[in-house]
C-alpha positions as CSV (number, residue, x, y, z in Angstrom):
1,X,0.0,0.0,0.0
2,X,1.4,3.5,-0.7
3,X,2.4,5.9,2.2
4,X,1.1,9.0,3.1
5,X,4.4,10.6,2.0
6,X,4.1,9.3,-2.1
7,X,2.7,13.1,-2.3
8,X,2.2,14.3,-6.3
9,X,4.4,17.4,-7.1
10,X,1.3,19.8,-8.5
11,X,3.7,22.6,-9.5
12,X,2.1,22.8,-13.3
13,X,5.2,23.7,-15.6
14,X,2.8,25.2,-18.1
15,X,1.2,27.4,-15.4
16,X,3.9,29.7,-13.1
17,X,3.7,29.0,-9.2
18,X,1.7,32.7,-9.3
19,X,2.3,35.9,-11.5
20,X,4.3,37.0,-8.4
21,X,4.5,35.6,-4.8
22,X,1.6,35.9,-2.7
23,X,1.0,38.0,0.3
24,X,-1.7,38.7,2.8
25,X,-2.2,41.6,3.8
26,X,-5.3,41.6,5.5
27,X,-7.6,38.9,7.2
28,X,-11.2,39.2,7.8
29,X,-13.4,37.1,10.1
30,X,-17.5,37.1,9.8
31,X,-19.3,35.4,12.0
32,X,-22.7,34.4,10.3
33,X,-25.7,32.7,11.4
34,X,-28.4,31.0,8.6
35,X,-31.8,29.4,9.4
36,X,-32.1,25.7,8.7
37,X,-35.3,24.8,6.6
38,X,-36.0,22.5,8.9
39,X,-34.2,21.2,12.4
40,X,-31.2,18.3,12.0
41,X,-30.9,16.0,14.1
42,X,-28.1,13.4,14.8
43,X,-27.1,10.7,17.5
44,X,-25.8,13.6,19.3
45,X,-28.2,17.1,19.2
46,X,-30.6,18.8,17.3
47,X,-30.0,22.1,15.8
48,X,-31.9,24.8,13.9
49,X,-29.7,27.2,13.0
50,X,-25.8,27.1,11.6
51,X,-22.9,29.8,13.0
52,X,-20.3,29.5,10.5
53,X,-17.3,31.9,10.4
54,X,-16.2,33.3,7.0
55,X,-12.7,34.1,6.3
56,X,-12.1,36.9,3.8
57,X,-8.1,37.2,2.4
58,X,-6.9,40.8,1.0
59,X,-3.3,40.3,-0.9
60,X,-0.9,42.8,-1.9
61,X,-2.7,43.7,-5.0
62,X,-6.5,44.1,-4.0
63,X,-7.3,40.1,-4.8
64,X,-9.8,38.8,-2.4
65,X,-9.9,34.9,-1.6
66,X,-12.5,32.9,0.9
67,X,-12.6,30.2,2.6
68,X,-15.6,29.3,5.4
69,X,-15.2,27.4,8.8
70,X,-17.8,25.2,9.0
71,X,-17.3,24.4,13.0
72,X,-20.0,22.7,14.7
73,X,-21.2,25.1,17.9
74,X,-20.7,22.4,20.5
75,X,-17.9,19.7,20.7
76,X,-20.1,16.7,19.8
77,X,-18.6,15.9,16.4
78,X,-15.0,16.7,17.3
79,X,-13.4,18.8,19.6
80,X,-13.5,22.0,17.8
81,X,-16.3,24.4,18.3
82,X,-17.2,28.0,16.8
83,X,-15.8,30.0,19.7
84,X,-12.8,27.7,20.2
85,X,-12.0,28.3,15.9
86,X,-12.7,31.9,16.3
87,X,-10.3,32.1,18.7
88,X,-7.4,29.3,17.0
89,X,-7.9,32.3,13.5
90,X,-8.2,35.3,15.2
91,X,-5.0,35.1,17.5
92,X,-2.8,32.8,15.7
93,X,-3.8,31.6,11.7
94,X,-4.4,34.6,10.9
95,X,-1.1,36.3,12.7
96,X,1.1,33.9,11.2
97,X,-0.2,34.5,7.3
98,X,0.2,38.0,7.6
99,X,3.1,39.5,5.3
100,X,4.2,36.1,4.3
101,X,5.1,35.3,1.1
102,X,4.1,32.3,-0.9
103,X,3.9,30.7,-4.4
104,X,1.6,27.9,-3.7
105,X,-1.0,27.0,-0.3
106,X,1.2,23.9,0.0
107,X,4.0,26.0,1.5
108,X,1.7,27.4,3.8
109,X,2.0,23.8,6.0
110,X,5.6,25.4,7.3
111,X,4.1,28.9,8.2
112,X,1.3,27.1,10.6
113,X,3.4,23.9,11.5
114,X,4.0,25.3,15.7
115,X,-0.2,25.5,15.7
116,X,-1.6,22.1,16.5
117,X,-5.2,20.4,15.7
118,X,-7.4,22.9,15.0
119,X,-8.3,21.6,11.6
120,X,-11.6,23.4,11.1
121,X,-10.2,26.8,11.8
122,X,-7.1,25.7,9.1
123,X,-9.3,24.8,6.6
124,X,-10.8,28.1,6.5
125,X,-7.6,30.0,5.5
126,X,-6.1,27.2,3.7
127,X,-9.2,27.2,1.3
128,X,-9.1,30.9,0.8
129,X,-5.2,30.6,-0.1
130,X,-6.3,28.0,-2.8
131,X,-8.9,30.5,-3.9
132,X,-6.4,33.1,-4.0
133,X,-3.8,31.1,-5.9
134,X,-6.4,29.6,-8.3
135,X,-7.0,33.3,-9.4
136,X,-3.6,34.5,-9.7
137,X,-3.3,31.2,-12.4
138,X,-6.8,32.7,-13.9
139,X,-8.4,28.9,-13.7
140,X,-10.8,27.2,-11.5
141,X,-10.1,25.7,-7.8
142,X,-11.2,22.7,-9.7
143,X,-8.8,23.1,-12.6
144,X,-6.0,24.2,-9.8
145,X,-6.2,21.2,-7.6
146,X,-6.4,18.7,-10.8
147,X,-9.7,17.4,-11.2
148,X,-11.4,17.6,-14.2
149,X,-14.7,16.7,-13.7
150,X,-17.9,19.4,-15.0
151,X,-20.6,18.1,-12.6
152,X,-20.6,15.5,-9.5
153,X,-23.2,13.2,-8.3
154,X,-25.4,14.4,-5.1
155,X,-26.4,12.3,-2.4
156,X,-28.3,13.8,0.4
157,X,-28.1,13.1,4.3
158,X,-31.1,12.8,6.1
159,X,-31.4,13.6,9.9
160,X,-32.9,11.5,12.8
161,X,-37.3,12.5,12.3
162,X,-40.1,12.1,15.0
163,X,-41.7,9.3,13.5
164,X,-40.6,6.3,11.1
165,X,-44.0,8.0,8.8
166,X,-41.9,11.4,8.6
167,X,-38.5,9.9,7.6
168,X,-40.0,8.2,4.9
169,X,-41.8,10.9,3.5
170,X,-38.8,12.8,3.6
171,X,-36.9,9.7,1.8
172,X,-39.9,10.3,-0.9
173,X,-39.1,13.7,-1.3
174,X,-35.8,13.8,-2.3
175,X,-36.0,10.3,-4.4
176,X,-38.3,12.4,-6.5
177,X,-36.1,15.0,-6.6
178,X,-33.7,12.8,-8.4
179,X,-30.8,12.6,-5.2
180,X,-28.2,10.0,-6.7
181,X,-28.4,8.2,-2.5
182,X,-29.8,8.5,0.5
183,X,-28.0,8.6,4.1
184,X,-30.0,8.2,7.2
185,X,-28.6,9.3,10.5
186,X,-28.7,6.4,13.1
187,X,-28.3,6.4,16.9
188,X,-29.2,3.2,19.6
189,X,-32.9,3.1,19.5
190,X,-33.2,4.5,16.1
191,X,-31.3,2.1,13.7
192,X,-32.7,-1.0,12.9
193,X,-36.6,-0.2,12.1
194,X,-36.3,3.3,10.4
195,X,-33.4,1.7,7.9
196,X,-35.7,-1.7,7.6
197,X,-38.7,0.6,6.9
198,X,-36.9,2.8,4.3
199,X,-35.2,0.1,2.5
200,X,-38.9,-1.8,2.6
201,X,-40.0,1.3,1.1
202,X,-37.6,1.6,-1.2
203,X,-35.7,-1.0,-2.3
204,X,-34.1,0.1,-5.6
205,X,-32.3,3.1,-3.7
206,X,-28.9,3.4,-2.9
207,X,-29.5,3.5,0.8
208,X,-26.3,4.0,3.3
209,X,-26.1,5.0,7.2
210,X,-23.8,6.8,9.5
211,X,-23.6,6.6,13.2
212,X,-21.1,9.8,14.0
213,X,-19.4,7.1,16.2
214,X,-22.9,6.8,18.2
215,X,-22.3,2.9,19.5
216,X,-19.5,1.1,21.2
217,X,-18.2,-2.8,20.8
218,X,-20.7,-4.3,22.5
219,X,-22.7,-7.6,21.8
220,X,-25.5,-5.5,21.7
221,X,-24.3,-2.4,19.3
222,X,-22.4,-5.8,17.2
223,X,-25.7,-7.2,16.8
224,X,-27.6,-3.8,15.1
225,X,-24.8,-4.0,12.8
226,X,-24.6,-7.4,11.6
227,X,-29.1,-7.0,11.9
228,X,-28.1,-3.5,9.0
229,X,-25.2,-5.8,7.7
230,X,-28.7,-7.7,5.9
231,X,-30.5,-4.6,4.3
232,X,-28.3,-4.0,1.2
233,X,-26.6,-0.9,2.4
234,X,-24.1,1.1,0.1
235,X,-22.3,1.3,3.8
236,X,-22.1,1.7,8.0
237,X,-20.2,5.2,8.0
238,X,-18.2,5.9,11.5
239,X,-20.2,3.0,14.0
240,X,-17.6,3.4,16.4
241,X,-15.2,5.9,18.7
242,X,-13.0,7.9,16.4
243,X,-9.8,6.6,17.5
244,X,-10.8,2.5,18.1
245,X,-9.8,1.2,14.3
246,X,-8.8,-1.6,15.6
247,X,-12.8,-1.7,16.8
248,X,-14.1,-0.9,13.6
249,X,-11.3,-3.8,12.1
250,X,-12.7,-6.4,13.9
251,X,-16.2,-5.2,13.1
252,X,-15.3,-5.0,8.8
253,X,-14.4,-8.5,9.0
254,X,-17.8,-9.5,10.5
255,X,-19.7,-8.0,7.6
256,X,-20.5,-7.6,4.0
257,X,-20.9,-4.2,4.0
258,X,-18.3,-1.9,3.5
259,X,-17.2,0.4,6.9
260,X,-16.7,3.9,6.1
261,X,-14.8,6.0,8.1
262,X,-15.4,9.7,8.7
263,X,-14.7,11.2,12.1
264,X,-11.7,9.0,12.4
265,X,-9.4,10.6,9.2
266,X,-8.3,13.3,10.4
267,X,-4.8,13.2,7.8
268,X,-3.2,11.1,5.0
269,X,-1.8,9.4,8.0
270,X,-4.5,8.1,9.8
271,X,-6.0,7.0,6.6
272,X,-2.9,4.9,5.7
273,X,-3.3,3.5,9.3
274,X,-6.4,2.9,9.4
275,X,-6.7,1.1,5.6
276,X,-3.3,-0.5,7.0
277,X,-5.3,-2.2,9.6
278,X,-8.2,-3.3,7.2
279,X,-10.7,-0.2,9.0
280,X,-12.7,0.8,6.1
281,X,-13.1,-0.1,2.4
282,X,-14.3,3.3,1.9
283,X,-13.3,6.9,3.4
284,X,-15.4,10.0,3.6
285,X,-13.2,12.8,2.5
286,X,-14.2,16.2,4.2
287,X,-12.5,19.4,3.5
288,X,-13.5,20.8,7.2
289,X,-12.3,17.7,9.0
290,X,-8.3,17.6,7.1
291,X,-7.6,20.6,7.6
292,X,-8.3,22.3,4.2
293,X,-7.9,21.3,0.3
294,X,-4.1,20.7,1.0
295,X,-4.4,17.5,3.6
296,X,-7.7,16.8,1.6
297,X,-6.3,15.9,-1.6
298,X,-3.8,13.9,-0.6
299,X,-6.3,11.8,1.4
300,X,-7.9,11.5,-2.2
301,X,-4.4,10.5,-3.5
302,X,-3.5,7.9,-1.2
303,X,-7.4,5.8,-1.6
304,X,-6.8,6.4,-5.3
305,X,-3.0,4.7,-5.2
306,X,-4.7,1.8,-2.8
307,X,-8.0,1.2,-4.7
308,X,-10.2,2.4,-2.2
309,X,-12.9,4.5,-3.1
310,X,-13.8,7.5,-1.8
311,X,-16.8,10.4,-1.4
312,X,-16.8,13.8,-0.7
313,X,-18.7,14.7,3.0
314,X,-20.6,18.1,4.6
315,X,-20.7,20.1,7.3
316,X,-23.9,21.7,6.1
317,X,-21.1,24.4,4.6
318,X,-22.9,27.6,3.6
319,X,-22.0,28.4,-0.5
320,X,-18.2,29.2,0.4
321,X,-17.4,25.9,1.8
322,X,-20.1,23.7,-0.3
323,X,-18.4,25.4,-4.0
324,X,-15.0,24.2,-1.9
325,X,-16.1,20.9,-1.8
326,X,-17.2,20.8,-5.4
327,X,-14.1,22.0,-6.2
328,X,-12.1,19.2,-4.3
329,X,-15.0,16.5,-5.7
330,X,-14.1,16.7,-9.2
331,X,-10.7,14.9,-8.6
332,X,-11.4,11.4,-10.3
333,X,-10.9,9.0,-7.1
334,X,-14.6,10.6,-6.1
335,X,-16.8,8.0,-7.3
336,X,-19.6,7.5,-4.7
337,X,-22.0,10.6,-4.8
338,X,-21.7,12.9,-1.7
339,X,-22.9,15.0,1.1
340,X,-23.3,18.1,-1.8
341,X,-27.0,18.7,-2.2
342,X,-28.4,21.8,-3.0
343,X,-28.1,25.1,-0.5
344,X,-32.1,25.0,-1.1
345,X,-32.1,22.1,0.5
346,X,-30.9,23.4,4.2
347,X,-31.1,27.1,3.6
348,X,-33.9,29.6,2.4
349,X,-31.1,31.9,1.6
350,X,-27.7,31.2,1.3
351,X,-24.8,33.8,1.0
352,X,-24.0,33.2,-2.7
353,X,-25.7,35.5,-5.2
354,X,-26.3,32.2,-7.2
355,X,-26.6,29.7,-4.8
356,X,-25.4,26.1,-5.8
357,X,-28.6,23.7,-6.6
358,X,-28.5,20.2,-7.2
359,X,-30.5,19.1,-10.9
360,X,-31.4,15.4,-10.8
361,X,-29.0,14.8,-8.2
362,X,-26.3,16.9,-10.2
363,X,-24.3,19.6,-9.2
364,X,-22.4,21.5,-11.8
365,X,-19.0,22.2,-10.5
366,X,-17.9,26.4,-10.4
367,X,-15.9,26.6,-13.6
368,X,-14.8,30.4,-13.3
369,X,-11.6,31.7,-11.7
370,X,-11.2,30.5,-7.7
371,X,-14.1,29.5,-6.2
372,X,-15.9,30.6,-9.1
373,X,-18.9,32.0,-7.0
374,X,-19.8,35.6,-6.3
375,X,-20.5,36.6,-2.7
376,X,-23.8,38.1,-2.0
377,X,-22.4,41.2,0.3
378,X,-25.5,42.1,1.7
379,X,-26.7,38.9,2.7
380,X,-23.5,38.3,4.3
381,X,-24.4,41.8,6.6
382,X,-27.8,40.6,6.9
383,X,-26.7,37.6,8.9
384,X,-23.5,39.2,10.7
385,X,-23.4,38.2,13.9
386,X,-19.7,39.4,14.6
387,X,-16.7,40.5,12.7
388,X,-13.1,41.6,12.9
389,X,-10.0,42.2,10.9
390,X,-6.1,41.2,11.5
391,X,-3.7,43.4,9.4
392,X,0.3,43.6,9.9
């Protein structure tokens, strides 16, 4: 199996590193809040309303680049929250990119290397470095980071309801709307009977679950997943603790369906480990949880040099961090469909002035310059909850 460190060199000889080197001159931080269509709920809370914190880049010429931290509020996915990520960008990201001067995001790695964890808060500015350098090169975040691809299949993921009745009518829903797979959230007590009921329902659909590391290696939590191990699922995303691979091992070689882990890849290196131990046959790749677009792709790399397949996962990003993960999707080892649905399927208004939508479970990937979207400045005001700026 290849190591973490077979990394690509993605210096393009036909492209120049940049024009000239990079520098920041100025970082912004917005604190936004959006509405949720309707309440999410996972094994772990419900929730209503997202707090994301958009980061704006200024370099020495007037370019702006974006990235979004799409931080959970509460440390029940990982240990990062929204305060905690302010705080890691605001007093020492941010700090450190200031007057430095780069050709490409990858160099970056050496300006942040004393900072540890933290990966939501990283992701943030390393995605709006990759914006910036994709538009000093005049091509797509896409084109920059080497995929190719014009549109990606959609899945949607579908949040823990009141009743079995109002998770399949939401199930309905977005099968009609053409949504290449379904995920179901599952949690002890609501696993087995929801998924049977659904895949009852519907038993054409590509039909996976994830657990957000809701059970432990118990008889009991062993036998709900050798009971889902029966219902033709696409996959069991994250059953177990983050850090117990050799758990979710012993639990891969019990089934037929494929483990996928999420939570637990947090780096190229902890995916090699974990397909090292025979973990997962398949790894959610999300752009929030590496780190950024840097770590990200060479997650992507190492599953595509091992044969494992992989699929591009959400935080529920508002339009910066969703036309991010487009971007990173279209690299060709992404061929499950993902957590990329439509912002009109979470948001009533998103902060793009065309927000991304999903067309029979496609979403066309941004083709212009950077990120290729266009920030909607006055619905960014409209849902300011806080802001700040760190200049030299």
């Amino acid at each position: 199996m290849s190591t973490p460190s077979d990394r690509r060199t993605y210096r393009d000889p036909s492209l120049p590193s940049t024009a000239s080197a990079i520098t920041v001159v100025r970082v912004e931080l917005m604190a936004v809040r959006l509405p949720l269509r309707r309440s999410f709920a996972t094994s772990s809370h419900r929730k209503d309303h997202l707090d994301h914190i958009l980061v704006k880049l200024t370099d020495q010429d007037g370019a702006e680049g974006w990235g979004e931290c799409a931080s959970p509020s509460h440390p029940y996915y990982g240990p990062e929250t929204f305060s905690s990520c302010w705080s890691a960008l605001r007093d020492y990201f941010a700090p450190a990119l200031i007057g430095e001067r780069w050709d490409h995001p990858e160099e970056l790695e050496t300006v942040w290397r004393r900072i540890r964890g933290n990966l939501f808060a990283r992701a943030a500015l390393d995605t709006a470095c990759w914006d910036l350098y994709a538009q000093h090169g005049n091509r797509s975040l896409a084109s920059a980071l080497g995929g190719s691809a014009e549109h990606v299949e959609a899945g949607v993921s579908l949040g823990i309801e009141e009743s079995i009745g109002e998770l399949l009518n939401q199930v309905e829903d977005h099968v009609g709307q053409g949504y290449r797979r379904i995920k179901l959230k599952i949690a002890p007590g609501w696993d087995v009977a929801p998924v049977a009921a659904v895949r009852a329902r519907f038993p054409d659909t590509p039909l996976q679950v994830d657990a957000n590391a809701a059970y432990s290696s118990t008889v009991e939590h062993r036998t709900v997943m050798r009971a889902l191990d029966t219902m033709a699922l696409r996959m069991i995303e994250q059953p177990f603790a983050t850090d117990d691979l050799l758990a979710h091992a012993e639990l891969q070689r019990e089934l037929t369906t494929p483990i996928c882990l999420d939570e637990s890849i947090t780096s190229a290196s902890t995916a090699h480990t974990a397909l090292s131990l025979g973990a997962a046959k398949i790894i959610n790749i999300k752009v929030s949880r590496l780190g950024g677009l840097t770590e990200a792709r060479r997650v992507h790399d190492l599953c595509a040099r091992s044969g494992i397949p992989v699929w591009c996962g959400g935080m529920h990003e508002f339009g910066v961090g969703r036309a991010a993960n487009l971007a990173v999707a279209a690299l060709p080892g992404f061929t499950l469909p993902g957590d990329i649905s439509g912002s009109d399927r979470y948001f009533t208004a998103d902060i793009l002035s065309s927000p991304i939508t999903a067309t029979r479970g496609r979403v066309r990937v941004p083709s212009a310059a950077g990120l290729g979207v266009t920030i909607d400045r006055d619905a960014v005001r409209t849902h300011l909850l806080d802001q700040m700026s760190v200049t030299q």
